[in-house]
C-alpha positions as CSV (number, residue, x, y, z in Angstrom):
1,X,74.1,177.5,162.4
2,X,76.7,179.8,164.7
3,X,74.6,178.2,167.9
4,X,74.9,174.6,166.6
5,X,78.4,175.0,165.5
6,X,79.0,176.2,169.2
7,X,77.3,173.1,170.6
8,X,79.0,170.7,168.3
9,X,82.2,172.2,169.9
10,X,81.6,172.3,173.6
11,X,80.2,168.5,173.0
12,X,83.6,167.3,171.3
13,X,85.7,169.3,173.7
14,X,84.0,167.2,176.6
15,X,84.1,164.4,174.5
16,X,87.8,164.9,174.0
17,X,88.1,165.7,178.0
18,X,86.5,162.5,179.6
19,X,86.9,160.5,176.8
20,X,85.2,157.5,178.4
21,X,88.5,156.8,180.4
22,X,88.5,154.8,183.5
23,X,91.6,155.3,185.8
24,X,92.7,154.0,189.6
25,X,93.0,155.9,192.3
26,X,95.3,155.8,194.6
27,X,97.7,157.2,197.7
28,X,101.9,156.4,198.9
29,X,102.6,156.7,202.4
30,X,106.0,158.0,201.9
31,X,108.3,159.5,199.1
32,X,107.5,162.2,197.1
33,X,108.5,165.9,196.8
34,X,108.1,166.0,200.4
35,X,108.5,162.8,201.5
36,X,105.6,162.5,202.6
37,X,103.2,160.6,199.7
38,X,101.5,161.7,196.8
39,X,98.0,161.2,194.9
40,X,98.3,159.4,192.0
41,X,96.4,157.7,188.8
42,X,96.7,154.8,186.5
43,X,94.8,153.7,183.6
44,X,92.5,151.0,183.6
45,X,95.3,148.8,183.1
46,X,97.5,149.6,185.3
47,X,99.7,151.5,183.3
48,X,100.7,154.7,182.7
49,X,101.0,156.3,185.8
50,X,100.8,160.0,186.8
51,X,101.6,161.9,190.6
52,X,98.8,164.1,191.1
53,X,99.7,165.4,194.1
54,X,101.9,165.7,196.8
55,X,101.2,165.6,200.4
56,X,102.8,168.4,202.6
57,X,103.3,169.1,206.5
58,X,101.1,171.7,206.7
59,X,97.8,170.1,205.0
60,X,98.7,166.3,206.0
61,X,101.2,163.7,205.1
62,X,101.6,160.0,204.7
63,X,98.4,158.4,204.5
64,X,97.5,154.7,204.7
65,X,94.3,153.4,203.4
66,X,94.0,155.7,199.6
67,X,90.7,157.2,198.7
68,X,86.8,156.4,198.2
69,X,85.1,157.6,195.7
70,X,81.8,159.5,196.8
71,X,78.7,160.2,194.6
72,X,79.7,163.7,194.0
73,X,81.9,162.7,191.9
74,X,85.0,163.4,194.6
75,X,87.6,161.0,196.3
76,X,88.1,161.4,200.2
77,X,90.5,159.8,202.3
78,X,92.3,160.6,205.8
79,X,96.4,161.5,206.2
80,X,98.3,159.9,209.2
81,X,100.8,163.1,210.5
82,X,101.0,166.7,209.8
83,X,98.1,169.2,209.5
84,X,97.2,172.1,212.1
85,X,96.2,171.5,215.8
86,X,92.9,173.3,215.8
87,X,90.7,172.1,219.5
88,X,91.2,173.5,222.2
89,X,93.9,171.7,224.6
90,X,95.4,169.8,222.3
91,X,99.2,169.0,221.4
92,X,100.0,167.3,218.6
93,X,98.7,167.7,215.1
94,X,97.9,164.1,213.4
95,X,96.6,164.2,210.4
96,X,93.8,165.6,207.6
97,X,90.4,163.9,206.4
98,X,90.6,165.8,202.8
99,X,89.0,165.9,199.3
100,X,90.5,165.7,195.7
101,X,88.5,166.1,192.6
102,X,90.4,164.2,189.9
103,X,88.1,166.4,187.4
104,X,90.5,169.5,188.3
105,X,93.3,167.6,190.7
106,X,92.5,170.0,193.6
107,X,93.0,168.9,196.7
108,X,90.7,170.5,199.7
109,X,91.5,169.9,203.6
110,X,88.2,169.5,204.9
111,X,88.9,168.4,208.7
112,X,92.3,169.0,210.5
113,X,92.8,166.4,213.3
114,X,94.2,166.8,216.4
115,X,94.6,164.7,219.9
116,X,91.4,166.5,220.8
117,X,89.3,166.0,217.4
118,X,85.5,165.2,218.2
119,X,85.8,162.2,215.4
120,X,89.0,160.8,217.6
121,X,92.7,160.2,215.6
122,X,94.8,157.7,213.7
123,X,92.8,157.0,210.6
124,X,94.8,154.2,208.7
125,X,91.7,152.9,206.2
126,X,89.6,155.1,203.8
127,X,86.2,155.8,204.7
128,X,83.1,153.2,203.3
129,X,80.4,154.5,201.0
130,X,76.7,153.6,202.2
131,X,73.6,153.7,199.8
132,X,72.5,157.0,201.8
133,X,75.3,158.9,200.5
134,X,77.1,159.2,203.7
135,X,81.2,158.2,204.2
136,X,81.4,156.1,207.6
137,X,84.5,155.9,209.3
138,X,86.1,154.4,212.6
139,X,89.2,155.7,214.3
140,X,91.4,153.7,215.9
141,X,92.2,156.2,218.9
142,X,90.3,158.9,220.7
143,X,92.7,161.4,222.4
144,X,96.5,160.7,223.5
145,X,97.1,156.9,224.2
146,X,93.3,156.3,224.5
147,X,92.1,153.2,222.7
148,X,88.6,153.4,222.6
149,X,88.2,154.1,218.5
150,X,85.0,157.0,217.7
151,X,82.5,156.2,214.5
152,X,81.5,158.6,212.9
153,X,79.9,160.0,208.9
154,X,80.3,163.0,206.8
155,X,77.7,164.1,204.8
156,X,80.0,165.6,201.2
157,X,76.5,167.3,200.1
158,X,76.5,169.1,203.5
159,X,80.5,168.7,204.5
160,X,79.1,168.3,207.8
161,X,80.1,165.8,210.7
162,X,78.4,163.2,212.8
163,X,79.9,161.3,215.7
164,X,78.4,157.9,216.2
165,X,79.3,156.1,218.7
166,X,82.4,154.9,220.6
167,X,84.1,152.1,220.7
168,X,84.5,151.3,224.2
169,X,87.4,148.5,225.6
170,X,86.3,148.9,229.6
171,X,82.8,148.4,229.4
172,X,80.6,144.9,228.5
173,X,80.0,144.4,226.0
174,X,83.9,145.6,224.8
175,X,83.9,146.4,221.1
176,X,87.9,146.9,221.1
177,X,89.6,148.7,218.9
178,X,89.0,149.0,215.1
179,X,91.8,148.7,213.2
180,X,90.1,147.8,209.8
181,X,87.8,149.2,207.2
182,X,84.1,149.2,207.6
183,X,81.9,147.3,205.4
184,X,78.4,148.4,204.5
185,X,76.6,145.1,203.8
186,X,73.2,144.3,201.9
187,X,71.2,144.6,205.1
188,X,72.0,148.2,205.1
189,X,74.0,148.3,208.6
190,X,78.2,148.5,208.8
191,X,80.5,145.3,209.9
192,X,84.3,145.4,211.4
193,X,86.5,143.5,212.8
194,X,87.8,144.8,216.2
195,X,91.3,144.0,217.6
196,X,90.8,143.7,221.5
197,X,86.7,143.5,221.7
198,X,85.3,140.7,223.0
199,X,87.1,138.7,226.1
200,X,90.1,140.3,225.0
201,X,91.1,139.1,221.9
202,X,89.0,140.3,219.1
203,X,85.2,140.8,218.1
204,X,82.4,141.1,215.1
205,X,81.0,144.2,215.8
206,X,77.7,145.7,213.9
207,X,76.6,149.0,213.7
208,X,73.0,149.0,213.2
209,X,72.4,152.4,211.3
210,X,68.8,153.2,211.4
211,X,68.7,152.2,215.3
212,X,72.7,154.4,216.0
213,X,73.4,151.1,217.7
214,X,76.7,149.2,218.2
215,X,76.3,145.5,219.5
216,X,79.2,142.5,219.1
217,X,77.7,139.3,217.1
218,X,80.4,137.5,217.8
219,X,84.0,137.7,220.1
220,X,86.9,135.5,220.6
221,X,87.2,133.8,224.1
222,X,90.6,133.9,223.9
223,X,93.8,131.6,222.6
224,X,92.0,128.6,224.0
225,X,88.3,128.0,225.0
226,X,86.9,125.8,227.0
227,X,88.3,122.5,226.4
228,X,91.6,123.7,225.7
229,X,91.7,124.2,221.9
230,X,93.2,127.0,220.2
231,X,90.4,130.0,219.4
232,X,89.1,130.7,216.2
233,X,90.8,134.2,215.7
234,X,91.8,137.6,217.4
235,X,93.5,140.7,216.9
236,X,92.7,142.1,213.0
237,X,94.4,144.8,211.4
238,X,94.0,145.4,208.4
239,X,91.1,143.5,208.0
240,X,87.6,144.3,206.2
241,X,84.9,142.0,206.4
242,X,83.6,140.9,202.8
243,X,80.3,140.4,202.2
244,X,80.1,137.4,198.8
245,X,77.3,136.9,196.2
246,X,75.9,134.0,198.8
247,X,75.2,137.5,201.8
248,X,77.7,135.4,203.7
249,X,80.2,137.4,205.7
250,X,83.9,136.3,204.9
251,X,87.2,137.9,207.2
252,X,90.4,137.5,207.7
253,X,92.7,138.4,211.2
254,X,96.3,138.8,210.9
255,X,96.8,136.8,213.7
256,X,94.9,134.2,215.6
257,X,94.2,130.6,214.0
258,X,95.7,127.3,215.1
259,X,99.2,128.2,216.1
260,X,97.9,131.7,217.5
261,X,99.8,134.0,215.5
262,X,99.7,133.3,212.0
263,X,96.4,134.1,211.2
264,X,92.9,132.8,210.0
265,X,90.1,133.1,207.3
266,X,86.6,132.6,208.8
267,X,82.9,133.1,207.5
268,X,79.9,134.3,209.2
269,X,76.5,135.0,209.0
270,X,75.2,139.2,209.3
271,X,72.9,137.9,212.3
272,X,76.3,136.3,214.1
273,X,75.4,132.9,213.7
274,X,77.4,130.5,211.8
275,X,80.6,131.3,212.3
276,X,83.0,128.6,210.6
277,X,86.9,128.7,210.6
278,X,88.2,127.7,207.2
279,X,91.8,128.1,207.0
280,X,94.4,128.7,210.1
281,X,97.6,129.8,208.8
282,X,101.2,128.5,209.0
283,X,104.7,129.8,208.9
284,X,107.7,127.7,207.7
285,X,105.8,126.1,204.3
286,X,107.1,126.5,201.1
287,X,104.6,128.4,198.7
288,X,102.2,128.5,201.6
289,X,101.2,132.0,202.9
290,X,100.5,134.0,206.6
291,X,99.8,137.0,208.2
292,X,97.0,137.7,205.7
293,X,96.1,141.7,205.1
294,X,93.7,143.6,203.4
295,X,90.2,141.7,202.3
296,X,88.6,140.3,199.3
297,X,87.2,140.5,196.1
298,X,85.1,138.5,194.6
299,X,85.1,137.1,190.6
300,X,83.2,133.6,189.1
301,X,82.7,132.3,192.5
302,X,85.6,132.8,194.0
303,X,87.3,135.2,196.6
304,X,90.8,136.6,196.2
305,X,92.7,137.5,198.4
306,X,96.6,138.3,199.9
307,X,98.6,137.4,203.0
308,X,101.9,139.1,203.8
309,X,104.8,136.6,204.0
310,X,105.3,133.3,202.8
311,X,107.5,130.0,204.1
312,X,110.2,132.0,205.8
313,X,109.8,135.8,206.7
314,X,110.3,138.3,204.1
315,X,111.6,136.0,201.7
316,X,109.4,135.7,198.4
317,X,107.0,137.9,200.5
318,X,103.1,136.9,200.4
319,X,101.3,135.0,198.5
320,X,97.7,135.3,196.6
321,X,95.1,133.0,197.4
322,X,91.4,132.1,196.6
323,X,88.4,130.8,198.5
324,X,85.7,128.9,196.8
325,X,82.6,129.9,198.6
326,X,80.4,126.8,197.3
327,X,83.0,125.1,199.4
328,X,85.2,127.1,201.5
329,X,87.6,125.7,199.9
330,X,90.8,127.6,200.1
331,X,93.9,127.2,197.6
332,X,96.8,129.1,197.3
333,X,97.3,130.3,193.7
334,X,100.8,132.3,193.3
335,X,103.6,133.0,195.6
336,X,105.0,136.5,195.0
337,X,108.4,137.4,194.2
338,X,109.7,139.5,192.0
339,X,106.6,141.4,191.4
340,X,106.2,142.6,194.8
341,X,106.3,141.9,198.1
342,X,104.3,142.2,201.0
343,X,100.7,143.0,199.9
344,X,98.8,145.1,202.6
345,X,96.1,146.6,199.7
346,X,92.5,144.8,198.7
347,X,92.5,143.7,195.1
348,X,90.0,145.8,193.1
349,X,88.8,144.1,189.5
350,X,89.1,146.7,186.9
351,X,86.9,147.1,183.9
352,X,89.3,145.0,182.0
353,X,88.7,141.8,184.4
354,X,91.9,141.8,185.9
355,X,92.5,142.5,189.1
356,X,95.1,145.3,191.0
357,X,97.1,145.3,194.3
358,X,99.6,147.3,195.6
359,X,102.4,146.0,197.7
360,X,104.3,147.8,200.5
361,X,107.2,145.8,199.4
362,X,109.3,144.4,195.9
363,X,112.9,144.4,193.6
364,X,113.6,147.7,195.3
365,X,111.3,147.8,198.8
366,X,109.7,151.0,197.8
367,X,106.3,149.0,196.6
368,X,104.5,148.0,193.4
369,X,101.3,147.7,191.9
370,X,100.8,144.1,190.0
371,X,97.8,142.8,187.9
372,X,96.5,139.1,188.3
373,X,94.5,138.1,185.7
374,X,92.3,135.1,186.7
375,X,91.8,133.3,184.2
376,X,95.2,131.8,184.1
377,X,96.7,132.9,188.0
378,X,99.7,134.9,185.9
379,X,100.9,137.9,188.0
380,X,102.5,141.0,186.2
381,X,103.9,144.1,187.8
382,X,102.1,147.1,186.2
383,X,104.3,149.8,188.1
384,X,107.5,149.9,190.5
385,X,107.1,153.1,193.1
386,X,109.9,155.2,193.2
387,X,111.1,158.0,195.7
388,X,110.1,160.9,193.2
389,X,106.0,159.9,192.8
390,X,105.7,158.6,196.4
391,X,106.6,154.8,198.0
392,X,105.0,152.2,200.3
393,X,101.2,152.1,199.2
394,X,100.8,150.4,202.6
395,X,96.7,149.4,202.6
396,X,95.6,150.9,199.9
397,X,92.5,150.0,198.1
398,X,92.3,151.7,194.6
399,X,89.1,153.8,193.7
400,X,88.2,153.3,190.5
401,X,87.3,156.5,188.3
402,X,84.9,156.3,185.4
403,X,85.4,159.8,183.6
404,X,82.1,159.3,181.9
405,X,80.0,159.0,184.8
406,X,81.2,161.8,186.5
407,X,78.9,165.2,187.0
408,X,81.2,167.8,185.3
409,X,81.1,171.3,186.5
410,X,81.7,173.3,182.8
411,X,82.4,176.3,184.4
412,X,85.0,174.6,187.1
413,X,86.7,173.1,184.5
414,X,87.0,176.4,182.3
415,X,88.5,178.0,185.0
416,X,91.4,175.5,185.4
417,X,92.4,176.0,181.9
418,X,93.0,179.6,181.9
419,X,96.0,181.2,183.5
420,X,96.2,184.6,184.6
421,X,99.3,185.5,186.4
422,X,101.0,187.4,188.5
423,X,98.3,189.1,190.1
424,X,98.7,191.6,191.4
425,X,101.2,193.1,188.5
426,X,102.8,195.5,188.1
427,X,102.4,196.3,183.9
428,X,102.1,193.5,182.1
429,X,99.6,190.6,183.0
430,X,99.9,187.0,181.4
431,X,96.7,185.6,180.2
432,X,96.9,181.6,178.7
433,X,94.7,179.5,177.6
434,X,94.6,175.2,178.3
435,X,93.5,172.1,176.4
436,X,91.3,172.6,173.2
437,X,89.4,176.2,174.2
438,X,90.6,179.0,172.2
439,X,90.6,182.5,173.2
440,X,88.0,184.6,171.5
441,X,87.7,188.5,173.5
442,X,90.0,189.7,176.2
443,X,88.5,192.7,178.3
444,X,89.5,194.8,181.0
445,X,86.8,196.8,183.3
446,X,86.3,198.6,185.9
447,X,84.7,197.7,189.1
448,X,80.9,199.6,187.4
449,X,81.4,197.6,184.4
450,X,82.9,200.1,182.4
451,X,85.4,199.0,179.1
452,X,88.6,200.1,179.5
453,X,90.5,197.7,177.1
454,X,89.8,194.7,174.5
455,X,92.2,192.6,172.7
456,X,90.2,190.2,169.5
457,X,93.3,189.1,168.4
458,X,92.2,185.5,169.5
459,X,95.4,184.9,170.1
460,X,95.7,181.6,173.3
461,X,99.3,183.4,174.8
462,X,98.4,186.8,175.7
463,X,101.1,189.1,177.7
464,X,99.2,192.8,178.0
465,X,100.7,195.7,178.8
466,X,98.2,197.9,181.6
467,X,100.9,200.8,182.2
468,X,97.7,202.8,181.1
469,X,95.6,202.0,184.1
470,X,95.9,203.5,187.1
471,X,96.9,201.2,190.5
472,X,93.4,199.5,192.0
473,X,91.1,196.4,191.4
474,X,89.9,196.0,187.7
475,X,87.8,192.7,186.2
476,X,89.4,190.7,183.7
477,X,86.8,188.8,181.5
478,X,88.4,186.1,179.2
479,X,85.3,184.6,176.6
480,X,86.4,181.7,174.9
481,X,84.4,179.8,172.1
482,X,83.2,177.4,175.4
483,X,82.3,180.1,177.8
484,X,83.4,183.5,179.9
485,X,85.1,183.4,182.8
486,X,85.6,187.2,184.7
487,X,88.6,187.5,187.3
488,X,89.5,190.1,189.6
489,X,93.0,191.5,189.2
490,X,94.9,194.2,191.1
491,X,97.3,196.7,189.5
492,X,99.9,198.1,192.2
């Protein structure tokens, strides 16, 4: 009965821990403790929102394009500035690729990045998730001022690195630079959008994975082609490729189109062929959008989607607007205002159907996150950022956490809920317990195993007095009704 009891407990206490709760994931570029962006969470409706972390100079600051979620269970994502320079003959520290485990909120630096780093620099997008496991990502840079962007994966299972390929801007055929996320499509091989490949002005570029092959499927000839009209696209930032329910590829360039700098939403198919403008952007037209960032999501047929100003510049910045892929039919749906401004983010649909993007603008310019809920086009802002828990999401994509489906390590999670402090001590040691364990048998030992001291009092606030040992290295073993845990701790 004792056994079962036992069992009961440790399932509730789980039960209690994950709860079934969904949250979003997601990273500031700025703001924060140190100014420099924090980690934090939401609920599945965008509500209720927690700083997890901060980022700091020393293990990376301000990053750009949030986290993915990998099938360990842990979120990985890349910082912008700060972190160590580590290769040999380089200058200038830029950045961190790192882990956080939103079991435990522990967050791991996993790669410092420097001028010299084998995977290249300037990492403004999170990495992309293929069915193998692996995290593929592209760098915009590779050294000081170069331009040619490295791809590359990271195996979590392994924590190990492979460089790809390069991105090369001198050669034929010139990828150019990318400057977007990847995509991993249904064929098994990785899409982007380039901003100088091509002639010049911007490229398609696939990344065949079981053949390690780069090749361009399609590039821009330039603002004109040959009979003079203005060229279908160039330049993305901020740009994924989508790939809809119909396997067509759907994108977006921030600038290019009709007018050659506004922007343009075209379609394509994986093997390059039928490509197909469907909307050029305009500035200057009331409840009409441009510049258009981030990429799609796709709900009942139709994609969604942001650009970044509207009519006049920064006035009632962006707009939302869908594409109707039996069509290409392209509406726009809501003009922003006091929600938010300037959406750089994807949407992601939550498990509540809505859908969630962060702005880099809004009331206050520091950024929100707002909800559209598509079955009536009504926009709601879920959360204003502040200075305090981080600023300007920039192009973040929210991961989406489902506590239930995550492998949880009962013996990881143990540990975080116990604190033992200071150690080393001097006399009296601190032992406390967290969440719903309870404290059952507190012993001291020495380094053979031997008992010096127990406490039963079961008691979850323990302060214990050890002017009776002698200074040296003891265990400390803490056995709560969900498991033992044994420390090391050092008596001066």
């Amino acid at each position: 009965m004792k056994k079962l009891l036992l069992g009961i407990a440790i399932c509730l206490f789980f039960s209690v821990l994950t709860n079934a709760q969904i949250y979003m994931y997601g990273t500031t570029s700025e703001g924060g403790a140190n100014g420099l962006g924090t980690i934090y969470r939401v609920n599945k409706n965008g509500q209720n929102f927690q700083k997890l972390y901060d980022f700091s100079n020393s293990t990376g600051g301000a990053p750009y394009g949030g986290m993915t979620l990998a099938n360990n269970g842990k979120l990985y994502g890349f910082t912008t500035q700060g972190g160590q320079i580590v290769n040999s003959g380089a200058s200038l520290a830029l950045g961190t690729f790192f882990q956080f485990d939103p079991l435990t909120n522990a967050y791991t630096v996993i790669e410092y990045i420097d001028d010299q780093s084998g995977i290249g620099n300037t990492f403004n997008n999170s990495p992309t998730l293929a069915a193998n496991g692996l995290l593929y990502f592209a760098s915009e840079n590779n050294g000081l001022g170069g331009t040619e962007g490295v791809l590359s994966s990271f195996d979590p299972s392994t924590a190990t690195f492979s460089v790809l390929d390069t991105f090369l801007t001198t050669t034929t055929p010139k990828f150019g630079q990318p400057k977007s996320k990847l995509l991993y499509a249904s064929d098994g091989n990785l899409y982007v959008t380039t901003y100088n490949g091509g002639g010049g002005n911007g490229a398609i570029v696939k990344y065949d994975i079981a053949l390690d092959q780069l090749s361009v499927i399609h590039s821009s000839s330039g603002p004109t082609n040959g009979s003079g009209t203005p060229e279908e696209y160039y330049r993305a930032v901020n740009n994924p490729l989508y790939e809809a329910s119909n396997g067509v590829l759907y994108g977006a360039s921030r600038e290019g189109g009709l007018t050659f700098s506004q922007g343009m939403v075209f379609k394509i198919n994986k093997d390059g062929t039928g490509f197909q403008k469907i909307k050029s952007f305009s500035s200057g037209l009331e409840n009409l959008g441009w510049y258009p960032e981030g990429g799609f999501v796709e709900k009942n047929g139709l994609l969604y989607a942001t650009t970044v100003q509207e009519d006049a510049e920064d006035v009632n910045s962006g707009t939302i607007y869908t594409i109707d892929i039996s069509n290409n039919t392209l509406n726009f749906i809501y003009t922003l205002d006091l929600e938010g401004a300037q959406p750089q983010g994807t949407f992601v649909e939550s498990s509540n159907g809505r859908l969630y993007v962060t702005c880099n603008g809004g009331p206050i310019n520091t950024g929100s996150l707002i909800e559209l809920n598509p079955l009536n086009t009504s926009v709601t802002e879920r959360h204003t950022f502040g200075t305090a828990n981080g600023t300007k999401p920039k192009h973040n994509e929210l991961a989406i956490v489902d506590f239930s489906s995550l492998s949880i390590d009962k013996s990881s999670l143990l540990n975080n809920s116990i604190k033992i402090y200071p150690n080393p001590m001097k006399d009296v040691i601190n032992i406390t317990v967290e969440d719903s364990n309870q404290i059952e048998t507190i012993k001291i030992l020495d380094l053979k195993g031997a008992e010096l001291f127990i406490d039963n009092s079961k008691e979850n606030k323990n302060a214990i007095n050890t002017s009776f040992l002698s200074s040296g290295i003891y265990l400390l073993s803490v056995q709560t009704n969900f498991g033992n845990i044994t420390r090391k701790i050092v008596k001066e």
